[in-house]
PDB file of N, CA, C and O in Angstrom:
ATOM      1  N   UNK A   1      12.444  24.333  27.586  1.00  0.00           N
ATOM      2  CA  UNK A   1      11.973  24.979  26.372  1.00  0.00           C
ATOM      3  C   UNK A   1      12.465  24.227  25.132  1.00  0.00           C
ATOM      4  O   UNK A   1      11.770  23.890  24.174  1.00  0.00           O
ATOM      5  N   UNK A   2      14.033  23.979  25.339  1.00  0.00           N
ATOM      6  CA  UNK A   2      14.217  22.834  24.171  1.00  0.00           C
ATOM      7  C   UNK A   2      13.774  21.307  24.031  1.00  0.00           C
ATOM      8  O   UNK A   2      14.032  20.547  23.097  1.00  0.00           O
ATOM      9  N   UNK A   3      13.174  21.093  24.981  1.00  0.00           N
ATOM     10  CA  UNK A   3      12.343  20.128  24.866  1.00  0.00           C
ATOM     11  C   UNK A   3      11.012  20.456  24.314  1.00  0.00           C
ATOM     12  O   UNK A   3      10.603  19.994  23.249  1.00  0.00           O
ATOM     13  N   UNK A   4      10.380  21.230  25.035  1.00  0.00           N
ATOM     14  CA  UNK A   4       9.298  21.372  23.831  1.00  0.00           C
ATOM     15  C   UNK A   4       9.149  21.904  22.508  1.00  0.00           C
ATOM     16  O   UNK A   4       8.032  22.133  22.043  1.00  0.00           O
ATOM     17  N   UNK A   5      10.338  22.140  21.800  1.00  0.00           N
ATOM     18  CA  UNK A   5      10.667  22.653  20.844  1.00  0.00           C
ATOM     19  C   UNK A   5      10.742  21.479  20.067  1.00  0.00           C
ATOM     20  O   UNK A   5      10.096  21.257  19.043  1.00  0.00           O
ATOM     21  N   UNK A   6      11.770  20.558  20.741  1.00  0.00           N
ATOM     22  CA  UNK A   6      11.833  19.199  20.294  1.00  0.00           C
ATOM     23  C   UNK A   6      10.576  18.206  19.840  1.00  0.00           C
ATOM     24  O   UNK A   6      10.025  17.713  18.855  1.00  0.00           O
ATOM     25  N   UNK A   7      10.540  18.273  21.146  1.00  0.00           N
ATOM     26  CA  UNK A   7       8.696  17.326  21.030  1.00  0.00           C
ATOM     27  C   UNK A   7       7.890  17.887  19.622  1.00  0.00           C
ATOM     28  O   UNK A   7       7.349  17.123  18.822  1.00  0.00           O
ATOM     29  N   UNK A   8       7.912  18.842  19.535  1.00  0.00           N
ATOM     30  CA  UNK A   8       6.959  19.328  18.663  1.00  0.00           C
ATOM     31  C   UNK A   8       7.331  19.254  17.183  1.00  0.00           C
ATOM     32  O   UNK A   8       6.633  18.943  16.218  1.00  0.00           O
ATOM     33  N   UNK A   9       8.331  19.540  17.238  1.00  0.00           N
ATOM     34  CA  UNK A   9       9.658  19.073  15.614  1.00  0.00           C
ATOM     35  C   UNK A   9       9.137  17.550  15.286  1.00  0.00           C
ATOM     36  O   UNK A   9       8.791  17.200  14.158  1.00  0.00           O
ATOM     37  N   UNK A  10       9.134  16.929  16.125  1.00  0.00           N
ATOM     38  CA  UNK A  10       9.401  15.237  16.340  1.00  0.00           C
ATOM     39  C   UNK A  10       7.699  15.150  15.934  1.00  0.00           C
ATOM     40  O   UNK A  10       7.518  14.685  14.808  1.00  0.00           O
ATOM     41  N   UNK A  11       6.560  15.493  16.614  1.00  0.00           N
ATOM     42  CA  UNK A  11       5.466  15.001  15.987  1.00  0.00           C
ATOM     43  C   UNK A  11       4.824  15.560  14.838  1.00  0.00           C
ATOM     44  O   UNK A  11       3.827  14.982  14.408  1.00  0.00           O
ATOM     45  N   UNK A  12       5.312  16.776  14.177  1.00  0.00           N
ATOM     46  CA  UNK A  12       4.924  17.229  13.330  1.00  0.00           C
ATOM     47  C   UNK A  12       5.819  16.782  12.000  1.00  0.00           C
ATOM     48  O   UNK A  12       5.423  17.008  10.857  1.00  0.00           O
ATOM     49  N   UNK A  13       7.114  16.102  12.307  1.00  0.00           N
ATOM     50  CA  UNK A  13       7.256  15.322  10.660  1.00  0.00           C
ATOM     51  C   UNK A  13       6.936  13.768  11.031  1.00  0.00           C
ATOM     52  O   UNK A  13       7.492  12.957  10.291  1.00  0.00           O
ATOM     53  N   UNK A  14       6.073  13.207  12.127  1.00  0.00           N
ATOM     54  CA  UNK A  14       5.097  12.132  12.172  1.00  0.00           C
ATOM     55  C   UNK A  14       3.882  12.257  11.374  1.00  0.00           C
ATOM     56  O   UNK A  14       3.375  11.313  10.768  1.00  0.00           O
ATOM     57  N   UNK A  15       3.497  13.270  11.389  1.00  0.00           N
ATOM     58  CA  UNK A  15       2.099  13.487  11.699  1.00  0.00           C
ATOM     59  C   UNK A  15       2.073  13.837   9.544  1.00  0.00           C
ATOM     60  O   UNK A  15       1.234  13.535   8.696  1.00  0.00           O
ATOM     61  N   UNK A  16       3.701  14.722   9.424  1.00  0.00           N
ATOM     62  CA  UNK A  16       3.764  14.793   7.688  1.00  0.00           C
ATOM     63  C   UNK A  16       3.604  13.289   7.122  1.00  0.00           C
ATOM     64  O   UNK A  16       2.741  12.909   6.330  1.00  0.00           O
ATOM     65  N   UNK A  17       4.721  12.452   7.759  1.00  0.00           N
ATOM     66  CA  UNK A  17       4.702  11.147   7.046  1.00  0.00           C
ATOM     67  C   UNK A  17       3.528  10.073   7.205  1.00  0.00           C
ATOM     68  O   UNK A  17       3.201   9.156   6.451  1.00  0.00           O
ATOM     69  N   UNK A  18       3.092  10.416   8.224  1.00  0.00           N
ATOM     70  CA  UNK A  18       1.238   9.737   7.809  1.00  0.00           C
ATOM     71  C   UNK A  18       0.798   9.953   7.123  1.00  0.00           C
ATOM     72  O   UNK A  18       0.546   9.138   6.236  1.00  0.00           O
ATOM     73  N   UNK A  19       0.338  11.470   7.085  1.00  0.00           N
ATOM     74  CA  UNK A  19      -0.592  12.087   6.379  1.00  0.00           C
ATOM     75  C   UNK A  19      -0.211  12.075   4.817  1.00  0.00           C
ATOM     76  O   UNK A  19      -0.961  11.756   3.895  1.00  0.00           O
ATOM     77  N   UNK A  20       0.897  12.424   4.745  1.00  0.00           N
ATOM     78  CA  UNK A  20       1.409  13.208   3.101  1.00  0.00           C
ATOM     79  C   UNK A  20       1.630  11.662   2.364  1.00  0.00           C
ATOM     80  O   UNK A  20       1.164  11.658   1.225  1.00  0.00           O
ATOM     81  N   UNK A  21       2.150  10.552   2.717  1.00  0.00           N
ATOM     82  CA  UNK A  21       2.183   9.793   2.043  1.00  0.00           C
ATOM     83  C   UNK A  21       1.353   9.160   0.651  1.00  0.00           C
ATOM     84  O   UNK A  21       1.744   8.828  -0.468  1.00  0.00           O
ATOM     85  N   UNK A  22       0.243   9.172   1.209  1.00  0.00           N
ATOM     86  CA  UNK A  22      -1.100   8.779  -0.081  1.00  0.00           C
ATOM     87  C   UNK A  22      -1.341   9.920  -0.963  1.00  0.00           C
ATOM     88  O   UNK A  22      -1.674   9.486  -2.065  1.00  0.00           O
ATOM     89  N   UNK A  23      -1.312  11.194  -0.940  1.00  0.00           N
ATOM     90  CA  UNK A  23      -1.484  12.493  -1.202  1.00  0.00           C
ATOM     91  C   UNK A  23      -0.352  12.357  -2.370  1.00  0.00           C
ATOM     92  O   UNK A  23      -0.708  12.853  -3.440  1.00  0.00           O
ATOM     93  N   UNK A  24       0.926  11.783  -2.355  1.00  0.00           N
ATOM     94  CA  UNK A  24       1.873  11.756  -3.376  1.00  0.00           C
ATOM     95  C   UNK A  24       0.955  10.962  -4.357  1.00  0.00           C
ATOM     96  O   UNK A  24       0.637  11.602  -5.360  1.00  0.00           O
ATOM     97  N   UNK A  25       0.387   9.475  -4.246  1.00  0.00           N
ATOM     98  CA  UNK A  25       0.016   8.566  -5.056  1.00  0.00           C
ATOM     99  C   UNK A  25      -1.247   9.330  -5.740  1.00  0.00           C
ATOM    100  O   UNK A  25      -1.429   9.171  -6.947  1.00  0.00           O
ATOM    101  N   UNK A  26      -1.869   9.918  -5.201  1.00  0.00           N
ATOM    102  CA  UNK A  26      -3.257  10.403  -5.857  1.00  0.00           C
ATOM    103  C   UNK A  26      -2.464  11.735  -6.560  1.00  0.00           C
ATOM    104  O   UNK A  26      -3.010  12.034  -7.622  1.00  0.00           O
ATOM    105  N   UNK A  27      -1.455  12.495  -6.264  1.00  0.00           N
ATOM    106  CA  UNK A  27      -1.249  13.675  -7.172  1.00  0.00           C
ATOM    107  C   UNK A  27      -1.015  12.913  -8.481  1.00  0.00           C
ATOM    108  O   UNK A  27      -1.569  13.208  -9.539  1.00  0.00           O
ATOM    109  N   UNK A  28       0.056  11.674  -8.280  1.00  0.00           N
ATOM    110  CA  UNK A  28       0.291  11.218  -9.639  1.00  0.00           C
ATOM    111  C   UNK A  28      -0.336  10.591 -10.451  1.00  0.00           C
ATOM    112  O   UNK A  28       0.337   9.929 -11.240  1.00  0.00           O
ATOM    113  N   UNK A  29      -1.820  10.547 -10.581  1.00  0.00           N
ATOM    114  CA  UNK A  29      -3.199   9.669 -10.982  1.00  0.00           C
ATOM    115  C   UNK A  29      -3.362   8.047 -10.611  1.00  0.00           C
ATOM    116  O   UNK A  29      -3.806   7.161 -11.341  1.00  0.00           O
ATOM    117  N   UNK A  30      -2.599   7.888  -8.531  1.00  0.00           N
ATOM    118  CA  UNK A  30      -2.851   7.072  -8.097  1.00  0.00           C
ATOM    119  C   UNK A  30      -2.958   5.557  -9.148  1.00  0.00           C
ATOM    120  O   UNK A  30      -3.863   4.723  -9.120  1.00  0.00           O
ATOM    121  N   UNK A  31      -1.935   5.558  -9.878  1.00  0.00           N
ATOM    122  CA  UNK A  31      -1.833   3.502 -10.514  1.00  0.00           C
ATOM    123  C   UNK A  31      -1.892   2.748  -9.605  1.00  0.00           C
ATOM    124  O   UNK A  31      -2.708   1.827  -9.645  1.00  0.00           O
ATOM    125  N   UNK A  32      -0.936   2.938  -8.378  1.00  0.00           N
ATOM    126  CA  UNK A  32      -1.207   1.846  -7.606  1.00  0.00           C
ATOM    127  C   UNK A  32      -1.944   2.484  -6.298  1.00  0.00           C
ATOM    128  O   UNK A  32      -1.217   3.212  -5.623  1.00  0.00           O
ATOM    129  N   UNK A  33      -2.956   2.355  -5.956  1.00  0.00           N
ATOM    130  CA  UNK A  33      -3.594   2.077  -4.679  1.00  0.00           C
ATOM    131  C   UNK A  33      -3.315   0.957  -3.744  1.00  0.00           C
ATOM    132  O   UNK A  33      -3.402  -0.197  -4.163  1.00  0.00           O
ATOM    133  N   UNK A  34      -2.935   1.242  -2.315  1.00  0.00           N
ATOM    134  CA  UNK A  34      -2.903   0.596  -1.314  1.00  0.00           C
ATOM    135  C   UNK A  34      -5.030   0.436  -0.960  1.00  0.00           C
ATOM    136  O   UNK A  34      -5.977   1.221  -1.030  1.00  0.00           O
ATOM    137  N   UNK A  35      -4.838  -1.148  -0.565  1.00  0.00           N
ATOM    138  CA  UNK A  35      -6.149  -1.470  -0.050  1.00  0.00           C
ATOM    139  C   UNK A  35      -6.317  -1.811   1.386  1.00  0.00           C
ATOM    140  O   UNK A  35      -7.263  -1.437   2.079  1.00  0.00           O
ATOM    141  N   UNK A  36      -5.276  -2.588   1.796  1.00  0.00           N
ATOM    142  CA  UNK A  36      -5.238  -3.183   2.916  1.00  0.00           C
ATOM    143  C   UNK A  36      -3.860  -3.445   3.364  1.00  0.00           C
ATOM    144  O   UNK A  36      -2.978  -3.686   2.539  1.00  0.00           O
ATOM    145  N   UNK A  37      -3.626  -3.410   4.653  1.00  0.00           N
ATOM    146  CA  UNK A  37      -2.196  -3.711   5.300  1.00  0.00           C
ATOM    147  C   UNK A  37      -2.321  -4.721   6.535  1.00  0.00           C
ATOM    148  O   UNK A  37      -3.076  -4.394   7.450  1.00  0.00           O
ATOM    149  N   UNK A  38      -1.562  -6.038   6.620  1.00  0.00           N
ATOM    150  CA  UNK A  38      -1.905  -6.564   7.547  1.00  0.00           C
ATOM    151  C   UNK A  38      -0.336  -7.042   8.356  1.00  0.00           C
ATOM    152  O   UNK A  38       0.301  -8.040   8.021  1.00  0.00           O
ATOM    153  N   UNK A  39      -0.045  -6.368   9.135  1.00  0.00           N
ATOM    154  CA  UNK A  39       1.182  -6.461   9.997  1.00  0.00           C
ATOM    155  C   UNK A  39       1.561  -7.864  10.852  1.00  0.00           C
ATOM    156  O   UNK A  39       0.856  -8.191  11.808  1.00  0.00           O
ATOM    157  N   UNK A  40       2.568  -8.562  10.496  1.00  0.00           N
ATOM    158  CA  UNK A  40       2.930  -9.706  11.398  1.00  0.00           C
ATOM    159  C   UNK A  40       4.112  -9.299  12.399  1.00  0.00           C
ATOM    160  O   UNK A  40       4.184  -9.772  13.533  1.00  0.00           O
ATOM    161  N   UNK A  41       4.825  -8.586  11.997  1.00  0.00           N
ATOM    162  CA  UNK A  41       5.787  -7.672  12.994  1.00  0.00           C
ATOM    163  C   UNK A  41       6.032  -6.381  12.343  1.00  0.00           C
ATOM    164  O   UNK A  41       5.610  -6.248  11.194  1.00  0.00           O
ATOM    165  N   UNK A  42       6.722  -5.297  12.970  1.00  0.00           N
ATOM    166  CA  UNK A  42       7.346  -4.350  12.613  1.00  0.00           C
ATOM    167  C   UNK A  42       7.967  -4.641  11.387  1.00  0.00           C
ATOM    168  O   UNK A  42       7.913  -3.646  10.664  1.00  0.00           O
ATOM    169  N   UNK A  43       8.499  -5.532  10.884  1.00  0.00           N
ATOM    170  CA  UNK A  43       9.522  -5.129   9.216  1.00  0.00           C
ATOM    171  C   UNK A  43       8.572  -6.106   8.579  1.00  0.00           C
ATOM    172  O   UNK A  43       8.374  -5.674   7.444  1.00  0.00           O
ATOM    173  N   UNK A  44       7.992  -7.047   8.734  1.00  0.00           N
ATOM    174  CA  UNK A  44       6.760  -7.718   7.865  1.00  0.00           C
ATOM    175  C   UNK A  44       5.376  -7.411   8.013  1.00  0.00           C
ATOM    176  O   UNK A  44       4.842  -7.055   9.064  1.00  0.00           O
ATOM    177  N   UNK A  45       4.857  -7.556   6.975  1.00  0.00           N
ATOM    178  CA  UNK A  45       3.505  -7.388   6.470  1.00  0.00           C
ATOM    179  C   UNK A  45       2.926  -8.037   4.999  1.00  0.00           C
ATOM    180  O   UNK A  45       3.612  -8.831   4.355  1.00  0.00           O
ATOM    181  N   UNK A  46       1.484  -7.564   4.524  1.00  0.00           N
ATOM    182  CA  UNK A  46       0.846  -8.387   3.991  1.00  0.00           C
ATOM    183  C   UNK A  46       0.510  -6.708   3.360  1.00  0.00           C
ATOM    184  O   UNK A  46       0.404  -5.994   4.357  1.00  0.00           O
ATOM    185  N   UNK A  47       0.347  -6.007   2.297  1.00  0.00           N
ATOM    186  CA  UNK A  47      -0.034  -5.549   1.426  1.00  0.00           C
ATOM    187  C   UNK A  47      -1.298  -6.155   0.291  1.00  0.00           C
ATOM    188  O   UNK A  47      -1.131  -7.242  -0.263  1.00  0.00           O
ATOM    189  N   UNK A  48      -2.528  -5.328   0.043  1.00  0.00           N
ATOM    190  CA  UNK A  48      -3.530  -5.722  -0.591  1.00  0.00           C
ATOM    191  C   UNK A  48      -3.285  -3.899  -1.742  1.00  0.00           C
ATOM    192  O   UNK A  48      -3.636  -2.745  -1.494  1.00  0.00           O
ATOM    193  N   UNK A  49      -2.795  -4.307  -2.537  1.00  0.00           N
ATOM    194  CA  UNK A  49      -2.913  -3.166  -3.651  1.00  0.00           C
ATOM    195  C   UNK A  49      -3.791  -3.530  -5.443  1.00  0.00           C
ATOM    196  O   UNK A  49      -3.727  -4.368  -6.343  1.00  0.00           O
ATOM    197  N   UNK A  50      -4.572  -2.222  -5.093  1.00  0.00           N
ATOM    198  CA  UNK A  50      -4.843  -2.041  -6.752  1.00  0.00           C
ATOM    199  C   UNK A  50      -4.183  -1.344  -7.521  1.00  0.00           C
ATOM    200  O   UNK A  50      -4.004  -0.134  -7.386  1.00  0.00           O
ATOM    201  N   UNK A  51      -3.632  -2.232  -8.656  1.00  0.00           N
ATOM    202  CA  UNK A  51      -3.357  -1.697  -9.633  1.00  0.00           C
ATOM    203  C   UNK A  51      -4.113  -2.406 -11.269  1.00  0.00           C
ATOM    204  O   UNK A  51      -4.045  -3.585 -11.618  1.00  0.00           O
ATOM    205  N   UNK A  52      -4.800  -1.251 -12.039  1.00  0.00           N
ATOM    206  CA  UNK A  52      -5.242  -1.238 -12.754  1.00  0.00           C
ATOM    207  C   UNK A  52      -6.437  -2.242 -12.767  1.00  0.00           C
ATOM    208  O   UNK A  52      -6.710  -3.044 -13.661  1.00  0.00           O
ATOM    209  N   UNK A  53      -7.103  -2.026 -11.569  1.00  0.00           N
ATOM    210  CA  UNK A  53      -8.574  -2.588 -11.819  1.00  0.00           C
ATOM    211  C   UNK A  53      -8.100  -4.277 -11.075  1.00  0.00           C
ATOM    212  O   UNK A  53      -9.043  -5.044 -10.883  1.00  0.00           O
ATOM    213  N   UNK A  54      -6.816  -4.718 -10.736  1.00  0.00           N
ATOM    214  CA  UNK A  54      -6.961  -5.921 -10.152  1.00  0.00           C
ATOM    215  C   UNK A  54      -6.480  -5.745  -9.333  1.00  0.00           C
ATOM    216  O   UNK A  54      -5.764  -4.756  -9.487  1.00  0.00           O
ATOM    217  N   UNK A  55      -6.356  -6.445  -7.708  1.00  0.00           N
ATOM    218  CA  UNK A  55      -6.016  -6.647  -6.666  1.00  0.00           C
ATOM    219  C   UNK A  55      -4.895  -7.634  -6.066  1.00  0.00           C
ATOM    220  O   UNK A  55      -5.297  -8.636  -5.475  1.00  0.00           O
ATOM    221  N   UNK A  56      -3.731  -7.443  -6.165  1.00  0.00           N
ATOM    222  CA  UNK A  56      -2.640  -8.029  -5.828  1.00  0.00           C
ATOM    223  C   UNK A  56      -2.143  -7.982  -4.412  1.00  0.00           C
ATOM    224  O   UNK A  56      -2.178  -6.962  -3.724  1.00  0.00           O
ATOM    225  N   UNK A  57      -1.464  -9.674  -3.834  1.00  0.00           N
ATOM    226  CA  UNK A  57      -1.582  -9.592  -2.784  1.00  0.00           C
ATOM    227  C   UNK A  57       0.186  -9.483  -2.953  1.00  0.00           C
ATOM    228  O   UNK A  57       0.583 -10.037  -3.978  1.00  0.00           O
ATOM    229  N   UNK A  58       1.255  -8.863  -2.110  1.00  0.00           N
ATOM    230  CA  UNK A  58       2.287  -8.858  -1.787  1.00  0.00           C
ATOM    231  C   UNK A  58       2.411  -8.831  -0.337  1.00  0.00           C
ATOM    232  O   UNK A  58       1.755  -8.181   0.477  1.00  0.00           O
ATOM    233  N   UNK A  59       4.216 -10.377   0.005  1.00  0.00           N
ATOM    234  CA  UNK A  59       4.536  -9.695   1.039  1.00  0.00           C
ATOM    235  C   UNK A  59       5.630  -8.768   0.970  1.00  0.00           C
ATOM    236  O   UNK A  59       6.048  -8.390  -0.124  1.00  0.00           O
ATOM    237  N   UNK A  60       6.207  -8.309   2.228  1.00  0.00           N
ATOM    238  CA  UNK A  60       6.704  -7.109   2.445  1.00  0.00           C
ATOM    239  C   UNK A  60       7.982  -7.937   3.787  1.00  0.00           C
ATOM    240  O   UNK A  60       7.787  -8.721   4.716  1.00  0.00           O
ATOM    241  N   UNK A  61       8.945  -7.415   3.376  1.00  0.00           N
ATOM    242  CA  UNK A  61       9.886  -7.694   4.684  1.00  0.00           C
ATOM    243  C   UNK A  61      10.834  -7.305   4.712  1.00  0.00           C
ATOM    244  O   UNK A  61      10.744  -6.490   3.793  1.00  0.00           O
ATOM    245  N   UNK A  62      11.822  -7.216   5.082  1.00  0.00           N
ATOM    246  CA  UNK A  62      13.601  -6.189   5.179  1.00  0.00           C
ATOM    247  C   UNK A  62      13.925  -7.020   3.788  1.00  0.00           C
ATOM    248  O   UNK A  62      13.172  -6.408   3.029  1.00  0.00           O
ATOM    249  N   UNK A  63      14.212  -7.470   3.419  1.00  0.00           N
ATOM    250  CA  UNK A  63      14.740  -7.990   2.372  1.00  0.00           C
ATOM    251  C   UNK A  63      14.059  -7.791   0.912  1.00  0.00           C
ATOM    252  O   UNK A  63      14.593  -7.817  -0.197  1.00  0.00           O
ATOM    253  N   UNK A  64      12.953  -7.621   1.210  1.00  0.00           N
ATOM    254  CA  UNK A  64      12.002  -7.428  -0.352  1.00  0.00           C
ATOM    255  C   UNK A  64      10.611  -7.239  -0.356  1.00  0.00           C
ATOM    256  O   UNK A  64       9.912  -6.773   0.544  1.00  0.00           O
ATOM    257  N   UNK A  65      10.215  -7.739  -1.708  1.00  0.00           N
ATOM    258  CA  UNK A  65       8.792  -7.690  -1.693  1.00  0.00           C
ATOM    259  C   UNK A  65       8.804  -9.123  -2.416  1.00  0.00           C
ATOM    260  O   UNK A  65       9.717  -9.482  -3.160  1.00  0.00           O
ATOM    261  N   UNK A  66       7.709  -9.874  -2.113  1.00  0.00           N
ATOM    262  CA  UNK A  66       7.091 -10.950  -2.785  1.00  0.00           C
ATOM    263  C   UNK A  66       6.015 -11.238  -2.941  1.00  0.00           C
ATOM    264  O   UNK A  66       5.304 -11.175  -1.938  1.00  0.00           O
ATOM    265  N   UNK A  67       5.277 -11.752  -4.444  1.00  0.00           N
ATOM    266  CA  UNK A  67       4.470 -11.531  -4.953  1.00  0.00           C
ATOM    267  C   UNK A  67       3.541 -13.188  -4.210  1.00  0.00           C
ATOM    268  O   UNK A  67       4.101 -14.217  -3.830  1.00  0.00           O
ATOM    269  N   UNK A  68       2.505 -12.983  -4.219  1.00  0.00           N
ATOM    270  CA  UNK A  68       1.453 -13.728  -3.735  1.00  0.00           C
ATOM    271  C   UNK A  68       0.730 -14.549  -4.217  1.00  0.00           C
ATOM    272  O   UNK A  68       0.809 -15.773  -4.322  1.00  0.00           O
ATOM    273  N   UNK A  69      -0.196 -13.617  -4.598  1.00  0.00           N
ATOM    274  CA  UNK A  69      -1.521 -13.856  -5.528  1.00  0.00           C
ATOM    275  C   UNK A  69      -2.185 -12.928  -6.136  1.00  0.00           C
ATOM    276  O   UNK A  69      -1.948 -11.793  -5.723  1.00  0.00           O
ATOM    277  N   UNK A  70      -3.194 -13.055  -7.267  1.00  0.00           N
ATOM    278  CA  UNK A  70      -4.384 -11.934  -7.407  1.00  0.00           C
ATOM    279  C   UNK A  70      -5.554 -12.371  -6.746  1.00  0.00           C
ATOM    280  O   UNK A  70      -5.791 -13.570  -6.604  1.00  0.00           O
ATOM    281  N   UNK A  71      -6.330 -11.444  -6.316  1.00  0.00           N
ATOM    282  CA  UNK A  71      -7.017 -11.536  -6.315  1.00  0.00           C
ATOM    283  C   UNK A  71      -8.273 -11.551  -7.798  1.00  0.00           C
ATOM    284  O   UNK A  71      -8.211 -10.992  -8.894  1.00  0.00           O
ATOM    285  N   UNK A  72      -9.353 -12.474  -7.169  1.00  0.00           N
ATOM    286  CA  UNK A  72     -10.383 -12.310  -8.104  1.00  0.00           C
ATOM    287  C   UNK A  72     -11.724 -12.093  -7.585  1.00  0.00           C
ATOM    288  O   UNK A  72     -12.321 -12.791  -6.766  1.00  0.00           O
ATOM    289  N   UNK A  73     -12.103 -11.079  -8.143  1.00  0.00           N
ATOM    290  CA  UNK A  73     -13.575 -11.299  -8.092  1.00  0.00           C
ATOM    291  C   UNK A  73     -14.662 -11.945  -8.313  1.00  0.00           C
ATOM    292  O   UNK A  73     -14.768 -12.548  -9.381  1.00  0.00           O
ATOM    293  N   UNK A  74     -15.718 -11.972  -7.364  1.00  0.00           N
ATOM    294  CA  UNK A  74     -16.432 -13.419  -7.647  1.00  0.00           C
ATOM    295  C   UNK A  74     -16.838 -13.375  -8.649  1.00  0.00           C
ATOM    296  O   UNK A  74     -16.513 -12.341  -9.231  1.00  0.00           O
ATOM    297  N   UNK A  75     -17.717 -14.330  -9.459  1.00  0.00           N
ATOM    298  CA  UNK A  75     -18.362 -14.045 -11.152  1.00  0.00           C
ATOM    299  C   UNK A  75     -16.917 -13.879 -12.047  1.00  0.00           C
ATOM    300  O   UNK A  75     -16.996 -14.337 -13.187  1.00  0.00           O
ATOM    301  N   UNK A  76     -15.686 -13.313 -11.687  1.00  0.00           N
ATOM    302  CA  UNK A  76     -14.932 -12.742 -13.211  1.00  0.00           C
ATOM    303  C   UNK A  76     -14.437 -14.339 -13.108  1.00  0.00           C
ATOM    304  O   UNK A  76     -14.376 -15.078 -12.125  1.00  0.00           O
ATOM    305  N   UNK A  77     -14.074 -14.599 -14.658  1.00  0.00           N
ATOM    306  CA  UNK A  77     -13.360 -15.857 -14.903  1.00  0.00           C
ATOM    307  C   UNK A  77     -12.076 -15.273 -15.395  1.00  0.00           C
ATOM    308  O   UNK A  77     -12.022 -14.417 -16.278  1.00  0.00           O
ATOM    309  N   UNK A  78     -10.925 -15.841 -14.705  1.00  0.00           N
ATOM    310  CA  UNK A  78      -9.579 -15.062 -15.399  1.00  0.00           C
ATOM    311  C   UNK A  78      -9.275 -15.617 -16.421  1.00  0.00           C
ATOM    312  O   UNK A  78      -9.004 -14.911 -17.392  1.00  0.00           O
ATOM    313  N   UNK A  79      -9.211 -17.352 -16.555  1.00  0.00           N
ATOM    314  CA  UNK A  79      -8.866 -17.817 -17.473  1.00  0.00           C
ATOM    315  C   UNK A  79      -9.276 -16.950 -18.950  1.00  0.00           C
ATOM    316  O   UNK A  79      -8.413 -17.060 -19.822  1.00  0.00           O
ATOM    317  N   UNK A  80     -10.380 -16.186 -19.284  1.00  0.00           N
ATOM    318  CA  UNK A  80     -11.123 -15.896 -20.179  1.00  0.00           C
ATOM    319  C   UNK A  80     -10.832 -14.152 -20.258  1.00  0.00           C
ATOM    320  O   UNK A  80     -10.974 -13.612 -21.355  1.00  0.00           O
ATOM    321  N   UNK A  81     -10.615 -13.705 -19.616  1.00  0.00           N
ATOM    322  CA  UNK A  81     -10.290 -11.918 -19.389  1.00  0.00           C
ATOM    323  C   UNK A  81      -9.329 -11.685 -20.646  1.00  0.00           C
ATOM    324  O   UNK A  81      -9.506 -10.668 -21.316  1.00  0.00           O
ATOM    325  N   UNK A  82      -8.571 -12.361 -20.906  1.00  0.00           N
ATOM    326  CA  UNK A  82      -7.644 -11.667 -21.769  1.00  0.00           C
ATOM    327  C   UNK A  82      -7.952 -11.768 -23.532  1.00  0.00           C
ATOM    328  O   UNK A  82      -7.455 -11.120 -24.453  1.00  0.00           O
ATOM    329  N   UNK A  83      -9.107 -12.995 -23.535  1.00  0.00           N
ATOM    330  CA  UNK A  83      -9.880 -12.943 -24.749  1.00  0.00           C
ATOM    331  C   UNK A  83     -10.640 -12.092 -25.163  1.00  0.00           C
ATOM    332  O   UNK A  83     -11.558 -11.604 -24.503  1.00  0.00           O
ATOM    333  N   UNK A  84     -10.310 -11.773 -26.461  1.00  0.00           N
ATOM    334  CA  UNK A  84     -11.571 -10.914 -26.773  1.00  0.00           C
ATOM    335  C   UNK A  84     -12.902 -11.838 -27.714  1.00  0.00           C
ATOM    336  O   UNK A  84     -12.754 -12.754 -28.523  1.00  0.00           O
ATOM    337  N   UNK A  85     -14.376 -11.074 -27.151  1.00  0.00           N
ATOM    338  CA  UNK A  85     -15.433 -11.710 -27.737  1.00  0.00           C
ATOM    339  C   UNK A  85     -15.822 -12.035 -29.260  1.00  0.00           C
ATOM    340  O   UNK A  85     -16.863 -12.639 -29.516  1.00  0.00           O
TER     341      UNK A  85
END
């Protein structure tokens, strides 16, 4: 019986930390959006996030975060974005 008491404790704050995670970012008017996640092991990965309309690539690993690249969209010219017409 304390095992299934257990078991059930155990997948239901799994099942919170899946779920509830993104639910924080959108209560707070979501700035940064997650886009994409691409896993090379358990403590590294590849993060694709929007924030404010551009797409930044970060990695991810026990030690930190490091910044990548932006992305761009085809057609936008960056050199020119920050001019005004």
């Amino acid at each position: 019986m304390l095992g299934i008491v257990l078991g059930a404790l155990v997948l239901l704050l799994y099942l919170m930390k899946r779920f509830m995670r993104n639910k924080h970012a959108a209560a707070n008017g979501g700035v940064i959006k997650p886009v994409a996640t691409y896993y090379f092991s358990p403590k590294e990965r590849i993060e694709v996030v929007e924030i404010g309309g551009d797409r930044i690539v970060v990695g991810v690993a026990a030690n930190g975060l490091s910044y990548l690249t932006t992305l761009v969209a085809p057609g936008r010219d960056v050199a020119h974005d920050d001019l005004e017409p």
